[in-house]
C-alpha positions as CSV (number, residue, x, y, z in Angstrom):
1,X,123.3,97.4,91.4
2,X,121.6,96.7,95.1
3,X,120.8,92.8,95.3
4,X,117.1,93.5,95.2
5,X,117.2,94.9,91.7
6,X,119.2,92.5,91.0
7,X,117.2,89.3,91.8
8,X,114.2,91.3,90.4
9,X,116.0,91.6,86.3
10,X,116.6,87.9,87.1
11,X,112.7,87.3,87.9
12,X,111.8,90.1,84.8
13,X,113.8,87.9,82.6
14,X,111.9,85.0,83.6
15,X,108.7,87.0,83.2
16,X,109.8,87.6,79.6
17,X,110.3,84.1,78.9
18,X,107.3,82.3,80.7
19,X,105.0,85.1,78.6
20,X,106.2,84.2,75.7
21,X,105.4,80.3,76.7
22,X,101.3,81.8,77.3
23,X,101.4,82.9,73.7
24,X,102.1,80.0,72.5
25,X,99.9,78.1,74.5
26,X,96.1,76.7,73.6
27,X,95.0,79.9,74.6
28,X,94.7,82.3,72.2
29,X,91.9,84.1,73.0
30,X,92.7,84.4,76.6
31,X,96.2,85.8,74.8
32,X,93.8,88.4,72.7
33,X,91.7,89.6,75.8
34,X,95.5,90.8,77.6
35,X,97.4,91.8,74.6
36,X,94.1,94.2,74.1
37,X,94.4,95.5,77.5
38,X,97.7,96.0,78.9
39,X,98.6,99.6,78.4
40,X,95.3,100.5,77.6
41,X,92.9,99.6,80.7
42,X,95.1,97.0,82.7
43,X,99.0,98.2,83.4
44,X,100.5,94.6,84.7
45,X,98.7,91.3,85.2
46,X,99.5,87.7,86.9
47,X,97.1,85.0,85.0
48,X,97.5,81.3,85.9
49,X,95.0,78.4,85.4
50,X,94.5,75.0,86.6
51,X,92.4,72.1,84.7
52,X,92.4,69.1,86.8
53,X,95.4,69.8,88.6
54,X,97.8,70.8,86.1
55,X,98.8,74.5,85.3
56,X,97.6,75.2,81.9
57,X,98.7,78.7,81.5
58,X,100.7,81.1,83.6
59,X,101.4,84.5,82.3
60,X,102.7,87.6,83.3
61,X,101.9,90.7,81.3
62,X,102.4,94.2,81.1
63,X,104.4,96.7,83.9
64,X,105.1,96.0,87.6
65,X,106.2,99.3,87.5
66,X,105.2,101.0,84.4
67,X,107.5,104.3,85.4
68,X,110.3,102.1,86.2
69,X,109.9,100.2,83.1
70,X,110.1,96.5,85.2
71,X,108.1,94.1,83.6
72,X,105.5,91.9,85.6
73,X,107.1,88.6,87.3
74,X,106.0,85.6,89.0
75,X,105.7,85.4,92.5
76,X,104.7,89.2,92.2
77,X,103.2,90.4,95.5
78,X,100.1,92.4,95.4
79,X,98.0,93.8,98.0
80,X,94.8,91.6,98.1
81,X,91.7,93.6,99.1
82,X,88.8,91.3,99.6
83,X,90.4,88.6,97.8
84,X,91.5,88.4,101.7
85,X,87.8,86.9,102.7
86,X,87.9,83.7,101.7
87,X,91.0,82.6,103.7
88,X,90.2,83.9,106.6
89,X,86.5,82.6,106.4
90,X,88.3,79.1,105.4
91,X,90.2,79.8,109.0
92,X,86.9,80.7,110.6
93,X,85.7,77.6,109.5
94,X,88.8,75.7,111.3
95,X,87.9,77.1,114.2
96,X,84.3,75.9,114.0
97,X,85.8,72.2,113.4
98,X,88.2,73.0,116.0
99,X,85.4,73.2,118.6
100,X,87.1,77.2,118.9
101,X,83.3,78.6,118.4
102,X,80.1,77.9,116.7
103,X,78.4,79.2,113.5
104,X,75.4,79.7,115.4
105,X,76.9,81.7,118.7
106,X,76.0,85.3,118.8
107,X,78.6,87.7,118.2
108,X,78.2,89.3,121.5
109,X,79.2,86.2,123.3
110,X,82.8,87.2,122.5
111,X,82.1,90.9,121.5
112,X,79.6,91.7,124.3
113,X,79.6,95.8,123.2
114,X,78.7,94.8,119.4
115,X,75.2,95.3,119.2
116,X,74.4,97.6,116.3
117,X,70.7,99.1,115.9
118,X,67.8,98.7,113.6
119,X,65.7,102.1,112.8
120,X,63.4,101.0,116.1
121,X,66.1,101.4,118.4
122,X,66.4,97.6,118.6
123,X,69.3,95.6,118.4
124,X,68.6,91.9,117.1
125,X,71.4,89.5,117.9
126,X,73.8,88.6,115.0
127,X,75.1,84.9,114.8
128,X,78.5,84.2,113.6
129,X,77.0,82.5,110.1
130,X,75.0,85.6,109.5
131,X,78.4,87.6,109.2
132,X,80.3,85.0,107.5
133,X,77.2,85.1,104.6
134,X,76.8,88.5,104.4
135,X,73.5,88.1,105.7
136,X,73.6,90.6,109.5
137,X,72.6,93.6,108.2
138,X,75.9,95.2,108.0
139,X,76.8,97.3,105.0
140,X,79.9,99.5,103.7
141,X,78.2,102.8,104.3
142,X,80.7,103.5,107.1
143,X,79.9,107.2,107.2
144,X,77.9,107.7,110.7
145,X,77.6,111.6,110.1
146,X,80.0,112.5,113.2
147,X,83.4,112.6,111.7
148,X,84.7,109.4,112.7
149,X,83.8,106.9,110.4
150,X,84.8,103.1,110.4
151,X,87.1,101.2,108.0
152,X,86.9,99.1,105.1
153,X,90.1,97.7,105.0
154,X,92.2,99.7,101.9
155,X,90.9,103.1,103.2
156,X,93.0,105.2,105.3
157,X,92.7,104.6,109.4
158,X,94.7,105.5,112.3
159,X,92.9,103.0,115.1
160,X,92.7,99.7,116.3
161,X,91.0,96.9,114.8
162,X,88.6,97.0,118.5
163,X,88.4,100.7,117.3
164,X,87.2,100.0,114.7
165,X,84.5,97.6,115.4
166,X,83.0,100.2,118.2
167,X,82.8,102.5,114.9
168,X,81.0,99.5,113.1
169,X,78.7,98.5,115.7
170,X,77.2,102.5,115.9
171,X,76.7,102.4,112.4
172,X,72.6,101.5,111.7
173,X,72.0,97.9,110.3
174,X,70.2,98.0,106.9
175,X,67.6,95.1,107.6
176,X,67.7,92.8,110.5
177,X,70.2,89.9,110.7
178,X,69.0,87.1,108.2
179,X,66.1,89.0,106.5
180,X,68.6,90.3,103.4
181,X,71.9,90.2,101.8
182,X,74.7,92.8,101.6
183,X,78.3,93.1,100.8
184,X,79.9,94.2,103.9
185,X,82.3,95.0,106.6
186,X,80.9,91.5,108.4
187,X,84.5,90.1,107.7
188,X,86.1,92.4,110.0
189,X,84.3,92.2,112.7
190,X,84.6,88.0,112.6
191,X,88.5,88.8,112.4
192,X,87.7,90.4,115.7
193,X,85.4,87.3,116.9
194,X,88.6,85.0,115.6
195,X,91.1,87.0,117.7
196,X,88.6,86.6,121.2
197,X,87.9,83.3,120.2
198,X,91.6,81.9,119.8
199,X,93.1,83.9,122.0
200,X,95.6,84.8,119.5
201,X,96.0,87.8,116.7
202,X,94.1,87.6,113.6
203,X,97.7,87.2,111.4
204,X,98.6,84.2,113.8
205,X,95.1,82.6,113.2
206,X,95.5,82.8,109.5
207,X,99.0,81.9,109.1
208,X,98.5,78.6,111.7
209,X,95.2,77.4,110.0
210,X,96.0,78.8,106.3
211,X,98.9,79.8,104.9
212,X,101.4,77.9,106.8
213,X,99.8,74.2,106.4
214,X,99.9,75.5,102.5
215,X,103.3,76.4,102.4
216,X,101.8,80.0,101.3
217,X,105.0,81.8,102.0
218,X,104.9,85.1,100.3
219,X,100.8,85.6,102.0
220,X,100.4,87.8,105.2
221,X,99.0,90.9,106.6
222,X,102.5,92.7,105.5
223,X,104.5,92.4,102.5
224,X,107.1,89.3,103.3
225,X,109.7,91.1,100.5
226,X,108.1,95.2,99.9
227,X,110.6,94.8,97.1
228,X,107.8,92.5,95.2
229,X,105.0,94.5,96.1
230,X,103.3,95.9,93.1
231,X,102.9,99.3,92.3
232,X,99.1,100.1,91.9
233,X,97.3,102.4,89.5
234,X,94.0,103.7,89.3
235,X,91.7,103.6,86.3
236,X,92.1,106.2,83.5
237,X,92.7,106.2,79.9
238,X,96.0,105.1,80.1
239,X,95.5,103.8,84.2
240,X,97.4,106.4,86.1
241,X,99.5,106.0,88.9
242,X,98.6,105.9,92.6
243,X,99.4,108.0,95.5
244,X,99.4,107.1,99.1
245,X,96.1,108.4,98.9
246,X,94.2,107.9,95.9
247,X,90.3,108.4,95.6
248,X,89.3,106.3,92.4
249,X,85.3,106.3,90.7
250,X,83.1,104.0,91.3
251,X,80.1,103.9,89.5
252,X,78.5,107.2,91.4
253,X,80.9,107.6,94.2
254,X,84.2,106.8,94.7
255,X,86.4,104.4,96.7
256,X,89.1,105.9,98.9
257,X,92.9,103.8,98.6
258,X,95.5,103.9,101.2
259,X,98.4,102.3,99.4
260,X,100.6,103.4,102.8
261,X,98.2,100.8,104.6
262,X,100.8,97.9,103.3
263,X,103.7,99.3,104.6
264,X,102.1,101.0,107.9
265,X,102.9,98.2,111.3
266,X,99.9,100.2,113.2
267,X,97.6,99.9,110.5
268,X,94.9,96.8,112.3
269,X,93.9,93.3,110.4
270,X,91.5,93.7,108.1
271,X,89.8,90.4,107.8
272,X,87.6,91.9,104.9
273,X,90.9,93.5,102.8
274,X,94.2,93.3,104.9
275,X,96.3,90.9,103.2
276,X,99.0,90.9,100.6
277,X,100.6,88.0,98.5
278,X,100.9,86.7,95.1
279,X,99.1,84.8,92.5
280,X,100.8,81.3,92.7
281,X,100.3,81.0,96.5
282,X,96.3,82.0,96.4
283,X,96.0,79.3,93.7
284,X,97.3,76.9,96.0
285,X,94.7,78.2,98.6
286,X,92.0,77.8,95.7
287,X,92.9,74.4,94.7
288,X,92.9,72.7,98.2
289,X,89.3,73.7,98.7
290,X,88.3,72.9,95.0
291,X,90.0,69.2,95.8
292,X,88.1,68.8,98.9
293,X,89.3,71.1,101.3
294,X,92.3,69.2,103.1
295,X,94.8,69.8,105.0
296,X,92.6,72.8,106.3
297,X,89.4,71.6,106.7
298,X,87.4,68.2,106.4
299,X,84.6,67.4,103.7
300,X,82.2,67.9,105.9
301,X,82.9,71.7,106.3
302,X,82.8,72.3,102.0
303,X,79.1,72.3,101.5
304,X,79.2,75.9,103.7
305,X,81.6,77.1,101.4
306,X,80.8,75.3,97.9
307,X,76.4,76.1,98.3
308,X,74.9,79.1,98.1
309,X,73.1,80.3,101.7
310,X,71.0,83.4,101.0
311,X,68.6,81.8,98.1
312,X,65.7,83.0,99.4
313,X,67.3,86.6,99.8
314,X,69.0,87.3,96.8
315,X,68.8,90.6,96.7
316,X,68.5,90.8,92.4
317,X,67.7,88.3,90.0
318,X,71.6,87.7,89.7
319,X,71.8,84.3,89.3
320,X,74.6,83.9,92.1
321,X,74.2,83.4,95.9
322,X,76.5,83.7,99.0
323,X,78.1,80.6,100.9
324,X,80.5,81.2,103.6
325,X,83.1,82.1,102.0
326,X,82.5,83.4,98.3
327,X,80.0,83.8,95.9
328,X,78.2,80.8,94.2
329,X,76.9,80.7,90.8
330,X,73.3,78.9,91.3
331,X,72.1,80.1,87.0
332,X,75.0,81.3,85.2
333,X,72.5,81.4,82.0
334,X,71.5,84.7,84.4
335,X,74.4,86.4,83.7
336,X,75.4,84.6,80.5
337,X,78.3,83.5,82.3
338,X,80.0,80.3,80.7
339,X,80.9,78.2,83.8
340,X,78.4,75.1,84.9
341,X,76.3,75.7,87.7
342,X,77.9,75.6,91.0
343,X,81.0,77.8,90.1
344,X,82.2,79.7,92.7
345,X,84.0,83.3,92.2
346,X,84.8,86.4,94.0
347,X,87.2,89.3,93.4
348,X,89.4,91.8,95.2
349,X,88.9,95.8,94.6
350,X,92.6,96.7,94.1
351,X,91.8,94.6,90.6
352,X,91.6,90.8,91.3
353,X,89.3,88.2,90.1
354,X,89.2,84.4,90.7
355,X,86.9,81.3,89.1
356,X,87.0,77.7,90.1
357,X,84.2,75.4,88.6
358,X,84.2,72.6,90.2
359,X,82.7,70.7,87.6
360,X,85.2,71.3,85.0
361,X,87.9,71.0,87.3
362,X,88.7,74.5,86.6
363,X,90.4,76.9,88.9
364,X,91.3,80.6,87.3
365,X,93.0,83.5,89.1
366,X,93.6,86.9,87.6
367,X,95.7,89.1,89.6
368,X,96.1,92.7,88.2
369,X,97.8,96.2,89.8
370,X,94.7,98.3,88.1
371,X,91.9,99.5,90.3
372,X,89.5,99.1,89.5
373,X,88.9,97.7,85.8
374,X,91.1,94.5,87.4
375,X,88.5,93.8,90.0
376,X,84.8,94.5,88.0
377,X,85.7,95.7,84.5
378,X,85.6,94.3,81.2
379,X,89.2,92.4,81.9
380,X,88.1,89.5,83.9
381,X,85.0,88.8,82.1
382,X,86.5,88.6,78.6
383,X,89.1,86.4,80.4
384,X,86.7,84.4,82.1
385,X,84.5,84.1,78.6
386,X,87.8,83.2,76.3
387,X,89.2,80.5,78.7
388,X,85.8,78.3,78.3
389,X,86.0,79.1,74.5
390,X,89.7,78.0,74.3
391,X,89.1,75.0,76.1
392,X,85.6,74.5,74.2
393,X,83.8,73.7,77.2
């Protein structure tokens, strides 16, 4: 047996031993909501929580591989989607308290061509906070009609990250810069702000100002052991698995996956959905900034990333805002969402979803391999629902 497969039955039999450990833990409901859904809407998923610091529950569930029969494992790798963001927002933010660049410079000051249009023609400035909050007027419509469309990040691509903001900055902005809020490709052009900025790649600037002072080993921009990378699968009644290219429904349209992106050395940073790694290591990530934000960044830095910034433009009666970084419960009695004000949470479309309330010293990451129930489906909200009620908060 190759040494690979053989460290892997090593960490399987681990698996098999830690999940029986979350059964018998003081979460049954949490224990209900996956036993329900593996094999049925979710193939394999990585759940750990913190309260106050100490790990609570850690279980892995269901198939790494269903096909291959190889049970999830810790220290699974999984391709991250926009669970990416925050970190390289956090190392944006480094490089504001770094004196590297300023919140309120103008993109154009280090990407002098980026100067996308309103309807009018013009084309307002965009400051480096308005792409950070999701406030520039940037969208993920990338379609601009003449064949050559920009890049989301998990989509398929065969140009360079500059390539791709040119493609971005023809695109038509939605509103002008601070006027609204959208979910957007605004991530990857900072990445491309970062890079002028610091003079160095967008994988150097996270690993030197993120992962590295975290000791976040198995987190990149490529797979640090492909061996560990899970297989992904696509919604479907059982979830089915994915191709290199797999087009998977969303709501009226679809969202296009390039699996092959992972293992491709041409394909660019994403700073919206580029990176890979694992459970364990992004709940380090979550918990420095939940515990005040060192070694990456001083106090002073959190309220940008712990408030909400686009009150006044909240696009639906949601209940959430947008900070720098994440999204920001303001009401969760909106949404009926259990957490006290002030939670912050975000999610990653390959099927990720992560909590921390900050005023329950509670930090919650669910990792799954199931696009894209994982992500905005039923599964992380029943989680999210049955951890408060096992804890009785």
């Amino acid at each position: 047996m190759p040494a690979a497969a053989i460290e892997w039955q090593s960490a399987c039999e681990q698996s098999e031993g830690e999940d029986e450990v979350g059964k018998a833990s003081q979460f049954p409901g949490v224990d209900r909501v996956v036993d329900r859904a593996v094999d049925r809407t979710i193939v394999g998923a990585n759940i750990l929580i913190k309260l106050n610091g100490e790990l609570v529950y850690d279980r892995q569930a269901g198939f790494f591989d269903r096909e291959a029969d190889w049970p999830m494992a810790p220290h699974t790798i999984f391709r991250l989607a926009s669970v990416t963001k925050p970190m390289v927002s956090v190392a944006a933010l480094a490089m504001v308290e770094a004196g590297r660049m300023r919140l309120d410079d103008p993109v154009t000051r280090y990407l002098p061509d980026f100067r996308p249009r309103l309807a009018d023609g013009s084309a307002p400035p965009i400051t480096i906070s308005q792409l950070m909050n999701h406030t520039a007027g940037l969208s993920y419509d990338l379609d601009n009609g003449n064949g050559r469309p920009a890049a989301g990040g998990t989509g398929p691509s065969d140009f360079d990250l500059a390539e791709n903001i040119r493609r971005i900055a023809a695109l038509p902005l939605a509103f002008p810069p601070g006027a609204g809020w959208r979910y957007s490709v605004a991530i990857d052009v900072l990445g491309g702000v970062m890079e002028v900025a610091d003079g160095r790649s967008l994988p150097e600037i996270v690993k030197a100002r993120v992962t590295h002072p975290l000791g976040m080993a198995d987190t990149a921009f490529r797979p640090v052991d492909p061996s560990r990378l899970a297989v992904v699968y696509a919604d479907g009644t059982p979830p089915t698995r994915m191709g290199n290219i797999e087009r998977v429904k969303d709501g009226e349209g679809f969202i296009e996956f390039w699996t092959g992106r992972a293992f491709d050395p041409t394909a660019f940073p994403s700073g919206g959905a580029g990176m890979i790694g694992t459970a364990e290591d992004f709940l380090v990530f979550l918990e420095a900034m939940r515990q005040g934000g060192r070694p990456l960044l001083s106090p002073a830095s959190m309220p940008l990333l712990a408030e909400a910034h686009t009150v006044d433009i909240d696009p639906a009666p949601s209940g959430q805002g947008y900070s720098h970084g994440w999204s920001v419960y303001r009401d969760p009695t909106v949404q009926k969402a259990p957490c006290k004000p002030g939670t912050w949470a975000w999610g990653g479309i390959y099927g990720h979803q992560w909590y921390v309330d900050p005023a329950s010293g509670l930090t919650i990451v669910i990792f799954t391999n199931t696009a894209i129930e994982g992500c905005v489906g039923a599964f992380p909200k029943d989680i999210f629902q049955a951890v408060y009620e096992d804890l009785g908060l």
